[in-house]
Residue frames relative to the residue before (quaternion, step in Angstrom):
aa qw qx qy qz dx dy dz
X 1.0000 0.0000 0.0000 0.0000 0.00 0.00 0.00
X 0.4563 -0.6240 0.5586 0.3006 3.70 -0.79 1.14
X 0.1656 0.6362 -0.7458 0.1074 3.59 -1.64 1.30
X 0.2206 -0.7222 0.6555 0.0102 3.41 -1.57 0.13
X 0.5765 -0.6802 0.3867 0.2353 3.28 -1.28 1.05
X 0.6185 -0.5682 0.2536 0.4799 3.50 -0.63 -0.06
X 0.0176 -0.8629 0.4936 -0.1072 3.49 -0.34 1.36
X 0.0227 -0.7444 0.6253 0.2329 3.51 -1.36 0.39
X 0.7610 -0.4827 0.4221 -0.0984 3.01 -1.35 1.49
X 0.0909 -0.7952 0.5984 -0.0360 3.63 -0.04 0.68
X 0.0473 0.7696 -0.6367 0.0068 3.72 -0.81 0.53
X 0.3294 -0.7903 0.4869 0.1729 3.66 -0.12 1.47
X 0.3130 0.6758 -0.6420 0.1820 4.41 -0.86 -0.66
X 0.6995 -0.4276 0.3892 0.4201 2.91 -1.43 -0.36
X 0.5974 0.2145 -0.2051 0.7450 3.86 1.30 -0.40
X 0.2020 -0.7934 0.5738 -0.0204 3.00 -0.90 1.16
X 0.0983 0.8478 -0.5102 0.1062 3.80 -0.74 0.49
X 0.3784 -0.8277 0.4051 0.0871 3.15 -1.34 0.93
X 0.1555 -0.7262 0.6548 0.1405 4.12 -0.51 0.55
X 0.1632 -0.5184 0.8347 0.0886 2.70 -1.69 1.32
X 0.3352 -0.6087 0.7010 -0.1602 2.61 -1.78 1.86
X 0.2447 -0.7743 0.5672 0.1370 3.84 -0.18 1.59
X 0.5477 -0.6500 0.4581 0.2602 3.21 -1.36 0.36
X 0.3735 0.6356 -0.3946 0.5484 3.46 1.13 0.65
X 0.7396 0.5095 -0.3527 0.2627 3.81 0.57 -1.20
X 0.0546 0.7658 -0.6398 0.0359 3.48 -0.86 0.87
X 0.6235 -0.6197 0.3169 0.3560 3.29 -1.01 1.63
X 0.6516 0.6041 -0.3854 0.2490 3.49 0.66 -1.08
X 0.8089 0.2252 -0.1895 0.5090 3.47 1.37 -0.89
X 0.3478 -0.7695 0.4602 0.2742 3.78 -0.52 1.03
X 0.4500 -0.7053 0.5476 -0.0086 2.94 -0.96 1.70
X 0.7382 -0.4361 0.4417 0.2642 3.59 -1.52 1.27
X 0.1906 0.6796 -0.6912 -0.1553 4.04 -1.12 -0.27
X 0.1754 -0.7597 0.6086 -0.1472 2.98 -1.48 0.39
X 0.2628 -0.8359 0.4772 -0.0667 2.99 -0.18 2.00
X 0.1555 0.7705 -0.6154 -0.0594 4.00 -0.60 0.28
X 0.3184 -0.6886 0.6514 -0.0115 3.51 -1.11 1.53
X 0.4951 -0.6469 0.5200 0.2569 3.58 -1.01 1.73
X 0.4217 -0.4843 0.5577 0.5259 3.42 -1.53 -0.61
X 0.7807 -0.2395 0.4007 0.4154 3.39 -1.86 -0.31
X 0.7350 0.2844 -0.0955 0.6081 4.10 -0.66 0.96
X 0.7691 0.4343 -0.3317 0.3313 3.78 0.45 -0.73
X 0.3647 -0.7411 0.4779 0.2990 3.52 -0.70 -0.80
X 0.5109 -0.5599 0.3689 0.5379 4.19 -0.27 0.14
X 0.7626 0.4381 -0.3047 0.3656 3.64 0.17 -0.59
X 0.4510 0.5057 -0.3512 0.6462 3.49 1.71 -0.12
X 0.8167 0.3750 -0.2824 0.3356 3.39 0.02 -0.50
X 0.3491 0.5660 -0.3343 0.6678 3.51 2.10 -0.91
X 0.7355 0.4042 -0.4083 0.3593 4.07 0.02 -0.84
X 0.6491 0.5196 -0.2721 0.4844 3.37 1.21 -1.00
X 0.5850 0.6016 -0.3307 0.4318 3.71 0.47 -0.80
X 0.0495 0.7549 -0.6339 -0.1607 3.14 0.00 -2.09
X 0.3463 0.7457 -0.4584 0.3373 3.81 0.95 1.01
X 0.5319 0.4967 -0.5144 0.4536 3.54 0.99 0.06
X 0.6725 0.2536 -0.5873 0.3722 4.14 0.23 0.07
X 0.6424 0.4967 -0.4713 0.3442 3.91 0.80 -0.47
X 0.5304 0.4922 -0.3812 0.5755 3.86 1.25 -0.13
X 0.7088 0.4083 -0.3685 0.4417 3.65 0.59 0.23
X 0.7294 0.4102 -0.2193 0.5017 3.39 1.05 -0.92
X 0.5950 0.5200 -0.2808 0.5447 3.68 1.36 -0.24
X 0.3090 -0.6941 0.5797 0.2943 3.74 1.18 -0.57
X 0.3969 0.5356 -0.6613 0.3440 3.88 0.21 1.26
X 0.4865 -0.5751 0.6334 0.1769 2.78 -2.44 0.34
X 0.0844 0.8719 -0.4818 0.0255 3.55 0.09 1.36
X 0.1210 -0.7197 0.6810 -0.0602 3.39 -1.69 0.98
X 0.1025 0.7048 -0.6909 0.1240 3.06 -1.29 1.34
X 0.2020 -0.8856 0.4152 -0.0507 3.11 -0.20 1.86
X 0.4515 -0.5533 0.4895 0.5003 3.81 -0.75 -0.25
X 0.2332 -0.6232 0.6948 0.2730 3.13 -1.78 0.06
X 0.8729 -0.3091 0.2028 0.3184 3.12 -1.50 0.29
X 0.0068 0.8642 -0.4901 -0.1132 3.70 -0.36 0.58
X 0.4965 -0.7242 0.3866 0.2819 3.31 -0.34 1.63
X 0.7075 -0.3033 0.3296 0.5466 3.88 -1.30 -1.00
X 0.7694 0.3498 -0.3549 0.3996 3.54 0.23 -0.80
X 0.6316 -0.5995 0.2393 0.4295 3.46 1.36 0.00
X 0.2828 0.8840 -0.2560 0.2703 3.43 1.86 0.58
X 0.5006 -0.7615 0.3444 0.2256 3.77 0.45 0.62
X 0.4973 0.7868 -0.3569 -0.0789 3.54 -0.63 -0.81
X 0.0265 0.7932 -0.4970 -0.3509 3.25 -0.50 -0.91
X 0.7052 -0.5388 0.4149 0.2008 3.02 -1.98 0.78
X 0.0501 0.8215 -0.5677 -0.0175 3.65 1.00 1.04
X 0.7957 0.0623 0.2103 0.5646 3.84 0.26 -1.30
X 0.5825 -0.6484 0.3664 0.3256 3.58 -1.38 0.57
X 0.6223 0.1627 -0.5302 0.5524 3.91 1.03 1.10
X 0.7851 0.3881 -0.2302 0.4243 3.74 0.20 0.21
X 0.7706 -0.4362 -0.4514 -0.1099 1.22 -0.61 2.42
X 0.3573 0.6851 -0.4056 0.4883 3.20 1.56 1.07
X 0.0238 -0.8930 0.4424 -0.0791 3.35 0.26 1.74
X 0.6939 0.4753 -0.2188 0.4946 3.56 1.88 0.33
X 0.0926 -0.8562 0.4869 0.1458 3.22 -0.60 0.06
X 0.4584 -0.0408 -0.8874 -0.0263 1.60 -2.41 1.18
X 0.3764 -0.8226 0.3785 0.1957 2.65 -1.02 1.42
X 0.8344 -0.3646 0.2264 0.3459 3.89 -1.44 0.71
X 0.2412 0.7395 -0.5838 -0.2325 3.37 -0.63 -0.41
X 0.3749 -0.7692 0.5172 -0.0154 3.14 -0.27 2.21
X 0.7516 0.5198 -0.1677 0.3699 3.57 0.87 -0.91
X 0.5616 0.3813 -0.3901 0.6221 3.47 1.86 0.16
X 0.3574 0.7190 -0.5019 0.3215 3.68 1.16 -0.31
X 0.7314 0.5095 -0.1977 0.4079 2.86 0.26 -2.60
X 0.8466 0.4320 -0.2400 0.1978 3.22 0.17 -1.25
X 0.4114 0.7041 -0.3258 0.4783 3.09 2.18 -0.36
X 0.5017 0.6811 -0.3162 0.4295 3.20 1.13 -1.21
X 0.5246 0.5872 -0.3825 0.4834 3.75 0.42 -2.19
X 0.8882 0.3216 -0.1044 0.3110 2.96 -1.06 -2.04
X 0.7512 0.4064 -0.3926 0.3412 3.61 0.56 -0.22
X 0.5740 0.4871 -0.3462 0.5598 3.60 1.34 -0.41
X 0.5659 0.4744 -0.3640 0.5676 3.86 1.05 -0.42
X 0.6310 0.4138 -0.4649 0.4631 4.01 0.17 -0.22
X 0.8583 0.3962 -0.0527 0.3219 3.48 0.64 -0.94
X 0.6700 0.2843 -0.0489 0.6840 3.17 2.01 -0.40
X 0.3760 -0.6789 0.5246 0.3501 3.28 -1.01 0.77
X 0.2789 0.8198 -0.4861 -0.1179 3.64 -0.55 0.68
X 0.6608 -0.4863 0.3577 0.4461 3.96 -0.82 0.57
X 0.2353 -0.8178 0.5252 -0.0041 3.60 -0.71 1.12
X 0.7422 0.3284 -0.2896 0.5074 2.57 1.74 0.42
X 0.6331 0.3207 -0.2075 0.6733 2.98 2.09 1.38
X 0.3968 0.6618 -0.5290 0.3531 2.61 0.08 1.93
X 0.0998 -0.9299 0.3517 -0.0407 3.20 -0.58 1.31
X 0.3701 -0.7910 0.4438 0.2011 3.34 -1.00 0.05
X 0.1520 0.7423 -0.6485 0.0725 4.38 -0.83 0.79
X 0.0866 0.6552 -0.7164 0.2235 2.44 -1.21 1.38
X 0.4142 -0.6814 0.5998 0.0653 3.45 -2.19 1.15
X 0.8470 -0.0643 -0.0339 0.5265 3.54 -0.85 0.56
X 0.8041 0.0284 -0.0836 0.5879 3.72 0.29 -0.95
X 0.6615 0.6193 -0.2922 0.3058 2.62 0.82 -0.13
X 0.2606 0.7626 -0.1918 0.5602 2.80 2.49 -0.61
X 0.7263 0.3221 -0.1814 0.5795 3.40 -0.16 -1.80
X 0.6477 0.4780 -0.4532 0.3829 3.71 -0.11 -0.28
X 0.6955 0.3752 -0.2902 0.5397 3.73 0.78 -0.97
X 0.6141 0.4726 -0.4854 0.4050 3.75 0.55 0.16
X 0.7260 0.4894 -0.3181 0.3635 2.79 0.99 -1.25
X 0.6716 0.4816 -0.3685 0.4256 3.65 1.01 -0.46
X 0.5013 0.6214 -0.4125 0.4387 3.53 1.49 0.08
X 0.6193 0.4249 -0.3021 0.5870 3.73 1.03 -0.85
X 0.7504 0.2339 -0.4488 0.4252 3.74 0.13 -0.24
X 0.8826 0.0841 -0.1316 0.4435 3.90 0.22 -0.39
X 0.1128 -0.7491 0.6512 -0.0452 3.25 -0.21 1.30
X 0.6595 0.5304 -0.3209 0.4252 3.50 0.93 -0.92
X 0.7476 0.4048 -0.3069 0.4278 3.86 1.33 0.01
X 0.6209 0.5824 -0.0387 0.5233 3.35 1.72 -1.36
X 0.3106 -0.7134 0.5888 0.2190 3.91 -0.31 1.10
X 0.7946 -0.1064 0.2140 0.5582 3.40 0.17 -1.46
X 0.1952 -0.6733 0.7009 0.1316 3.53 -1.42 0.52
X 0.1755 -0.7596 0.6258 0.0228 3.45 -1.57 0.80
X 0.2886 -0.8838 0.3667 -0.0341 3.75 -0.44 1.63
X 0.1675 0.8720 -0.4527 -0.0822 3.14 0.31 0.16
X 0.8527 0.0406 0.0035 0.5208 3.31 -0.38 0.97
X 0.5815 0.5618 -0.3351 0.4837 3.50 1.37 0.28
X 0.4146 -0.6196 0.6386 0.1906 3.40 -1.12 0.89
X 0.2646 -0.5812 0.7293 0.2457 2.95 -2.38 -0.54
X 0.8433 -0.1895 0.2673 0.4260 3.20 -2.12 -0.08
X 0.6091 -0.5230 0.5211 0.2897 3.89 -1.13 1.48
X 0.8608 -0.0472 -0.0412 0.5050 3.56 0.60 -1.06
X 0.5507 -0.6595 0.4657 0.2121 3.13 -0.62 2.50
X 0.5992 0.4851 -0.4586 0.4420 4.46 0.27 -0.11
X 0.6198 0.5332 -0.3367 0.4672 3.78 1.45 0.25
X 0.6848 0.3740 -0.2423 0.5766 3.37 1.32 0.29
X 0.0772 0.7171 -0.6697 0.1770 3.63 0.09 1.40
X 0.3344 -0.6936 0.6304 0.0989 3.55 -0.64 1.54
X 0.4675 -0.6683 0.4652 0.3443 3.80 -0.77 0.33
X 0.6157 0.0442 0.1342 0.7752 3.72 1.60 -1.02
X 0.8308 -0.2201 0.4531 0.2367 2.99 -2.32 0.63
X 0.3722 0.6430 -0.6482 0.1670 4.09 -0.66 0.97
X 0.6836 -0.6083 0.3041 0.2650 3.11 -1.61 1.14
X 0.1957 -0.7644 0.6094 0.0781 3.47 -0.92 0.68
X 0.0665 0.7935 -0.6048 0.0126 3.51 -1.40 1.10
X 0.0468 0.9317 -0.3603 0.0044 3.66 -0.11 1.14
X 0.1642 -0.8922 0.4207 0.0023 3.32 -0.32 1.39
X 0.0152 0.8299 -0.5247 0.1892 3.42 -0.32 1.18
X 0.1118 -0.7594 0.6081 0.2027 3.79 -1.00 0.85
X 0.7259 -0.5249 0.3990 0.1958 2.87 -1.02 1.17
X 0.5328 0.4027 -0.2805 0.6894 4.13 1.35 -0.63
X 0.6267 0.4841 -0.5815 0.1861 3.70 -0.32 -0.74
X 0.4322 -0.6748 0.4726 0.3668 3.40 -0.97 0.18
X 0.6672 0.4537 -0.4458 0.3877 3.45 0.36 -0.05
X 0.2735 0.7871 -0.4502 0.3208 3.83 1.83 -0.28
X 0.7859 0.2022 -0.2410 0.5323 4.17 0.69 0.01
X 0.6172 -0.5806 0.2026 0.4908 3.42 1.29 -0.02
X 0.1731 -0.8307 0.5276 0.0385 3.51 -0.72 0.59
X 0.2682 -0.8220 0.4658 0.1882 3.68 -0.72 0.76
X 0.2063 -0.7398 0.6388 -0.0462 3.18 -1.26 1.69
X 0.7914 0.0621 -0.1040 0.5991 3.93 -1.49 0.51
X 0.5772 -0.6074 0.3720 0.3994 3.95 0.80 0.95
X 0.5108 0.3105 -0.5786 0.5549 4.03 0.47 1.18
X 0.5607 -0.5925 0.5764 0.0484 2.33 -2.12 0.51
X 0.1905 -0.8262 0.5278 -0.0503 3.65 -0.70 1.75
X 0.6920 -0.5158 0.4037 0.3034 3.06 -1.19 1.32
X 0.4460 -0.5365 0.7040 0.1327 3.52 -1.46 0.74
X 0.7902 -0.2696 0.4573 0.3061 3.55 -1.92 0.04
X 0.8985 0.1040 -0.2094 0.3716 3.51 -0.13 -0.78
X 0.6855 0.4537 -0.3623 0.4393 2.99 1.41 -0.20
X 0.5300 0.4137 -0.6293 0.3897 3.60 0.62 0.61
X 0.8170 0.3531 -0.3281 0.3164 3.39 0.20 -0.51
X 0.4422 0.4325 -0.5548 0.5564 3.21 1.18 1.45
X 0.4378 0.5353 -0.5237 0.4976 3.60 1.02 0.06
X 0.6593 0.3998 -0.4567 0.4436 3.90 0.07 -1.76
X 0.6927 0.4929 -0.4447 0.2819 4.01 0.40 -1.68
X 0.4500 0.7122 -0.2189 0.4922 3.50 0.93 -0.55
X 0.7742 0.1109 -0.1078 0.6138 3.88 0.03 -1.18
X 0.8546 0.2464 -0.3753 0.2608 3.11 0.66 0.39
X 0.5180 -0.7228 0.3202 0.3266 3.16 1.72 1.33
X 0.1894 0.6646 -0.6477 0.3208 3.21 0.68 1.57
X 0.5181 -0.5265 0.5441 0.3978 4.11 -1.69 -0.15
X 0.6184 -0.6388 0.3601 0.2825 3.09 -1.14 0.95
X 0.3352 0.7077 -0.3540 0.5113 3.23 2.00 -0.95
X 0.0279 -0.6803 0.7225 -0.1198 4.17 -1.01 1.72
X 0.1838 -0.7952 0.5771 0.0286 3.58 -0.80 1.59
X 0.4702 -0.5839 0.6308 0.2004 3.77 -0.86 0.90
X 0.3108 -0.7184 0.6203 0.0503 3.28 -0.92 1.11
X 0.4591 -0.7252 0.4073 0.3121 3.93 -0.50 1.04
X 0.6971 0.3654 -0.1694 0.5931 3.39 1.08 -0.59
X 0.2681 -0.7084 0.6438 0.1083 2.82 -1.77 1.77
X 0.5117 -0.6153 0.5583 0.2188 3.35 -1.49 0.45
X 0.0018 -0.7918 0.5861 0.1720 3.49 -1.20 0.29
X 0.2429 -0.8236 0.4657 -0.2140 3.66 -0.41 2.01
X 0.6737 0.2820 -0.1119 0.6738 3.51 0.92 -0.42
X 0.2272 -0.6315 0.7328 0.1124 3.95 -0.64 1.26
X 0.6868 0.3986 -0.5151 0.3227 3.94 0.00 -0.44
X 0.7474 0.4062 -0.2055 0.4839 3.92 1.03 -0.79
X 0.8564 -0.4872 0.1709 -0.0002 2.83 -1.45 1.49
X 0.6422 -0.2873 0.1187 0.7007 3.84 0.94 0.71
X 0.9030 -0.1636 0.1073 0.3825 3.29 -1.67 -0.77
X 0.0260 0.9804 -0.1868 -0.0572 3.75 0.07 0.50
X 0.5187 0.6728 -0.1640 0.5014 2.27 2.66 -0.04
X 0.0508 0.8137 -0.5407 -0.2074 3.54 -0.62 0.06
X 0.2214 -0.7693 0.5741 0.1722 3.45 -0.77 0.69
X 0.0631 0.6740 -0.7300 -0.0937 3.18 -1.48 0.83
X 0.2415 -0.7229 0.6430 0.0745 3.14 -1.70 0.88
X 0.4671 -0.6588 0.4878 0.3315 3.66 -0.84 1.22
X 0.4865 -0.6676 0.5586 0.0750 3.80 -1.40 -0.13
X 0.7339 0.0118 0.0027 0.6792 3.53 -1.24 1.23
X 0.2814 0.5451 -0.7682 0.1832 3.79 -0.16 1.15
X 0.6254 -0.5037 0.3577 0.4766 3.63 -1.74 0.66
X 0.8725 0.1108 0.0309 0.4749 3.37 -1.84 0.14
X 0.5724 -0.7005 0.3554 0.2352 3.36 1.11 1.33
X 0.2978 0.5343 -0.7191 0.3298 3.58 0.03 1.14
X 0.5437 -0.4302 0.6991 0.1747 3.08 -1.93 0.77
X 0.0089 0.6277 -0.7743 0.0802 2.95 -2.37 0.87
X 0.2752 0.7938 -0.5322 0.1046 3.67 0.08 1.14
X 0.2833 -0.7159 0.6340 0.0719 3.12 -1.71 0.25
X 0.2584 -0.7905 0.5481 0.0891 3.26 -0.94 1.54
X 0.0866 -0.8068 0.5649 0.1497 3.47 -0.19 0.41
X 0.0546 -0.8339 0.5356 0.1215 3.81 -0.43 1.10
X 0.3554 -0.7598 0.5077 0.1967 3.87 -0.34 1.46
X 0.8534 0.1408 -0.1416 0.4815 2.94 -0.88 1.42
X 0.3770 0.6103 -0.5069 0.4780 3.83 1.11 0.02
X 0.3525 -0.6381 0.6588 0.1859 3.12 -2.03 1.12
X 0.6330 -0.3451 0.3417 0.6029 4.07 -0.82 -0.36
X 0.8361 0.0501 -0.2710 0.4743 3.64 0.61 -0.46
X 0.4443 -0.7866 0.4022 0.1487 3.69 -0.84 1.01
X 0.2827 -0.7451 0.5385 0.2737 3.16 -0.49 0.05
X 0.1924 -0.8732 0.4460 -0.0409 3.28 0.43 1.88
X 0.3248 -0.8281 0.4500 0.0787 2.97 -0.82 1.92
X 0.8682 -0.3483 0.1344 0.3269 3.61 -1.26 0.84
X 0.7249 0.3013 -0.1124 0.6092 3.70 1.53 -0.65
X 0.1613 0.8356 -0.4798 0.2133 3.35 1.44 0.32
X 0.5725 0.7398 -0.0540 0.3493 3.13 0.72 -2.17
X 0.7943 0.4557 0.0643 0.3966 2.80 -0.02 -2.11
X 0.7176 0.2921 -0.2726 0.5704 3.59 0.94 -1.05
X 0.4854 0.5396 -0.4339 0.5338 4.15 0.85 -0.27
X 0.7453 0.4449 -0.3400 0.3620 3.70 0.48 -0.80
X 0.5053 0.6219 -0.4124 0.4334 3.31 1.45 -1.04
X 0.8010 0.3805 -0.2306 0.4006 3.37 -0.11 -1.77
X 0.5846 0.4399 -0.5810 0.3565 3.92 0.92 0.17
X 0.6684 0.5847 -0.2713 0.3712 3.05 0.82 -1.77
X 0.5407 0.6937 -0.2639 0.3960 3.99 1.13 -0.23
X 0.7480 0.2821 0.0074 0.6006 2.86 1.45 -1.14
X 0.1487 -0.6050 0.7809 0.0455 3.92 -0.48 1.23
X 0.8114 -0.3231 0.3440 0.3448 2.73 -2.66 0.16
X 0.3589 -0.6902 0.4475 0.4411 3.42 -0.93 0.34
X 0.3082 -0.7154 0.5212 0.3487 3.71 -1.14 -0.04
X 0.2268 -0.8291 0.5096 -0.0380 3.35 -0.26 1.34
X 0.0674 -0.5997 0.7870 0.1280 3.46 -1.45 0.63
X 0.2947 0.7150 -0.5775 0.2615 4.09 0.82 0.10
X 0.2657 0.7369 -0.6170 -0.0753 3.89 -0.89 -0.48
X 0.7152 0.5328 -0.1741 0.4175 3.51 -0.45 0.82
């Protein structure tokens, strides 16, 4: 059976990008991917530094990429998640055929689960993984936000079907009630992920998970609380991590990683009779 050592990949185009390929991955069995989107200013390999997901993308047997976004003149990153975030020139990006170039090109060449594939992403990078949640549920299992909003007006994100939803937010960040960008006004923490519970015809009815998380190494035992919405359609999940006392950027403790991977790798594509 064809395998290979651990390896990163080069992918050449005009945006170029790289796949770390674990040493586990044989074609015969399609293998997890996993997308992770810097913040606004950062770069993929900063953020791969910040994360630390290339040993859980090895020990889990995934196919991981963490690419660059765009880098204006002064040399400013970003990506084109939504029309105030964070594409402040023009012509404007089109970040969403990138990503998806991305999909289809590691899928021509790699066996990967098509019914695992995901998306993480931080501040803009955030708004980018939502925003790729409202355009392709029908490709994307589950997306993970941190600290990233969505579209000023939530009627700009029409999801095609039911897709998982994971939202991570400290509870200090300032943008944690909502913060205003290109002069509108962006959802806060709890109210996006009553937007996702919402598009994804979950009950209004939010359950407290018995178990806290610990996410932030600078704060003080278990600090997370997770709630997960209820009766969402064709059973997709909507949750929300709430980190007490987290700033927008966390100091992300040793199982950080690991517990984001759980709740992706939990959740394949949904299977949906939903349309609309």
């Amino acid at each position: 059976m064809p395998t290979s050592n651990a390896a990163e990949v080069s992918f050449g185009g005009a945006r170029p990008f790289k796949l770390f390929v674990p040493s586990t991955y044989n074609s015969s069995f399609p293998a997890p991917l996993i997308i992770a989107l810097h913040g606004y200013s950062q770069s993929g390999d900063k953020f791969e530094k910040y994360l630390n997901l290339t040993p859980v993308a090895e020990s889990r047997g995934i196919l991981y990429v963490h690419p660059n976004g765009t880098a204006d003149k002064s040399g400013t990153r970003f990506w084109n998640a939504t029309p105030e975030c964070c594409d402040i020139h023009s012509p404007k990006v089109n970040d969403n055929s990138y990503l998806m170039s991305i999909i289809d090109q590691v899928s021509k060449n790699y066996a990967v689960d098509q019914d695992r594939i995901y998306i993480i992403g931080h501040s803009n990078g955030g708004f980018m993984a939502n925003t790729m949640a409202c355009l392709h549920a029908d490709r994307i299992a589950a997306v993970v936000s941190m600290a990233g909003g969505g579209y000023a007006k939530s009627s700009m994100c029409k999801p095609s079907s039911p897709i998982n939803i994971l939202e991570i937010w400290g509870t200090k960040d300032v943008t944690f009630t909502g913060n205003h960008m290109m002069g509108k006004v962006i959802p806060g923490a709890v109210k996006t992920a009553a937007i996702w519970g919402a598009l994804d015809h979950c009950s209004k009815t939010v359950f407290v998970l018995p178990q806290k998380l610990d996410l932030d190494s600078k704060l003080k035992g278990s600090e997370t609380t997770q709630y997960q919405y209820t009766e969402c359609a064709d059973n997709a999940d909507v949750e929300f991590w709430s980190i007490a006392g987290a700033e927008h950027v966390p100091t992300l403790s040793s199982n950080y990683a690991a517990d984001v991977v759980d709740f992706l790798l939990a959740h394949p594509k949904v299977t949906s009779s939903y349309s609309g």
